[in-house]
N, C-alpha and C positions, 0 to 999 in steps of 0.2 A: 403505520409501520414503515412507512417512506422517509418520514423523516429520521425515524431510530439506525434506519441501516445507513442512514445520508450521517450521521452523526459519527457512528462506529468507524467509520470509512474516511470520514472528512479527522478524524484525531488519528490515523495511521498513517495518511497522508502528510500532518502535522509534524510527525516523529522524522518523516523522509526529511522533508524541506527544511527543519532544522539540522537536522546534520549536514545536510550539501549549506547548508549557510556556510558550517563551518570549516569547509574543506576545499581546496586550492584541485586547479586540475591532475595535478599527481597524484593526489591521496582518492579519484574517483577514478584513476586507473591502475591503482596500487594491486599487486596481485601477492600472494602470500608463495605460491609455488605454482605449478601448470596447472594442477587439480582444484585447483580454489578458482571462485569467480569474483572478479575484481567489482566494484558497487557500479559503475558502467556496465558490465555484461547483467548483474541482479537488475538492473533496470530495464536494461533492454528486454529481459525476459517477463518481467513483470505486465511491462507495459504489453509489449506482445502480445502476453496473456487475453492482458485486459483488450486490447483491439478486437482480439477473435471472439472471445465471451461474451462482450455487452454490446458487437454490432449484430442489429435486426435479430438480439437475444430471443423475442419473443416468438419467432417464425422460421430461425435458421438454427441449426446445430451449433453450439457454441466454440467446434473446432473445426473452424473455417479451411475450404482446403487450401485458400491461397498462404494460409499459415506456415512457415516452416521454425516448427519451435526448435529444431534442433542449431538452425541459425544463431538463433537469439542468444546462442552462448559462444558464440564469437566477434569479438570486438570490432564493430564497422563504426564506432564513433571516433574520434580528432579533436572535439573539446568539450569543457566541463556544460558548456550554456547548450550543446547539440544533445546532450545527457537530460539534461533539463529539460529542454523544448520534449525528447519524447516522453518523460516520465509524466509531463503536464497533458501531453493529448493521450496518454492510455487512461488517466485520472479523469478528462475529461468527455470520454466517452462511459466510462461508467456511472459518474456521474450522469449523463444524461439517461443511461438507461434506467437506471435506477429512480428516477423522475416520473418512471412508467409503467412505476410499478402499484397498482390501488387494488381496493378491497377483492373486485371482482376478478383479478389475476392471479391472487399471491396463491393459488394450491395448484393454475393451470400447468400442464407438463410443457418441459422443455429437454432438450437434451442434448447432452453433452459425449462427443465422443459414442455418441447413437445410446448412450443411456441415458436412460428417463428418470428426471427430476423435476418437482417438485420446484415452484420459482424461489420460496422462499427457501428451501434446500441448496439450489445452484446459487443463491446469495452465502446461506452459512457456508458452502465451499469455499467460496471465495477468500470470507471475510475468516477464515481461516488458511488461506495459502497466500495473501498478501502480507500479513500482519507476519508471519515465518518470516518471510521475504524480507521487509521492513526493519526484521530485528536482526537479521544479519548486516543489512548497511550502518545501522546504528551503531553494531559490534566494532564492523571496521573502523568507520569515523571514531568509535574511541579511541580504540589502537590507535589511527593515525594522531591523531591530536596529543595522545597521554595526558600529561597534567594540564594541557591547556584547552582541556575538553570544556564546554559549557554544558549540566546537565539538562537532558530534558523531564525533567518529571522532579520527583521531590531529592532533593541535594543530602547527600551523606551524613548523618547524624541530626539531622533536619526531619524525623516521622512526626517525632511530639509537635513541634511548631507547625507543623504542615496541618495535623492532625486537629490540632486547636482551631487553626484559622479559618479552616473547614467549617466545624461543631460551630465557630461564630457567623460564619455566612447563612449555614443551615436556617441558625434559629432565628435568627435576625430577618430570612424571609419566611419565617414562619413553614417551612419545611422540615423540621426535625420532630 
């Protein structure tokens, strides 16, 4: 199960790091109006996240009190690589937790915000409010780019070719 949720997590991650490829430090401070959050604060916050939830996941409350999430939606970064640097240590703490996760834990309770979940539940939380998260950075990095986007996943009017080369990887290892 460790590795499925290392897989889920590590392709979301994927979707982040390509779009900060293609983005210049204005476009990871770019903000649409006051109410919108610029892909620097969505990071800030993610990672945040992730600091509180996957440290000592297994024995402490997932929202740590030294947490202050309502911070995390105010811009304390200055450049695109201090964006990176934390969006890489909130990734790399869940990853590590998640390393800690085998047969004989995955139903122990844990809790978040003093309620009781389930570890592999406090995973599908997750692995549903990052990937949110992920696809609004994605969203902006299109807008910023427009036509000089690079897709990540299969390219526009490209399902059939995509769809094909698939069906030949499948069968070719004998998996279809």
């Amino acid at each position: 199960m460790q590795d499925l949720f290392l897989k889920r997590f590590e392709y979301y991650k994927m979707l982040g790091d390509k779009s900060f490829e293609q983005l210049s430090d204005e476009h990871i401070f770019w903000q649409f109006n006051g109410e919108s959050n610029s892909i620097a604060i969505i990071v800030k916050h993610i990672a945040g996240n992730m600091l509180s939830r996957w440290t000592n996941f297994l024995t402490e409350d997932g929202e740590k009190s030294w947490r202050n999430r309502d911070e995390e939606f105010i811009n304390t970064f200055k450049t695109k690589a201090e964006v990176l640097d934390y969006w890489e240590k909130g990734w790399k703490y869940l990853f590590d937790a998640l390393k800690q996760i085998n047969d004989e834990n995955l139903q122990s309770t844990i809790y978040i915000r003093n309620e009781a979940h389930s570890v592999i539940d406090a995973v599908f939380r997750q692995l549903a409010h990052y990937p949110y998260h992920v696809g609004q950075i994605v969203f902006i990095a299109k807008m910023m780019k427009d036509e000089d986007w690079k897709t990540l996943s299969i390219a526009r009017n490209k399902s059939d070719d995509f769809n094909s080369e698939m069906k030949d990887k499948f069968s070719q290892s004998g998996n279809l």
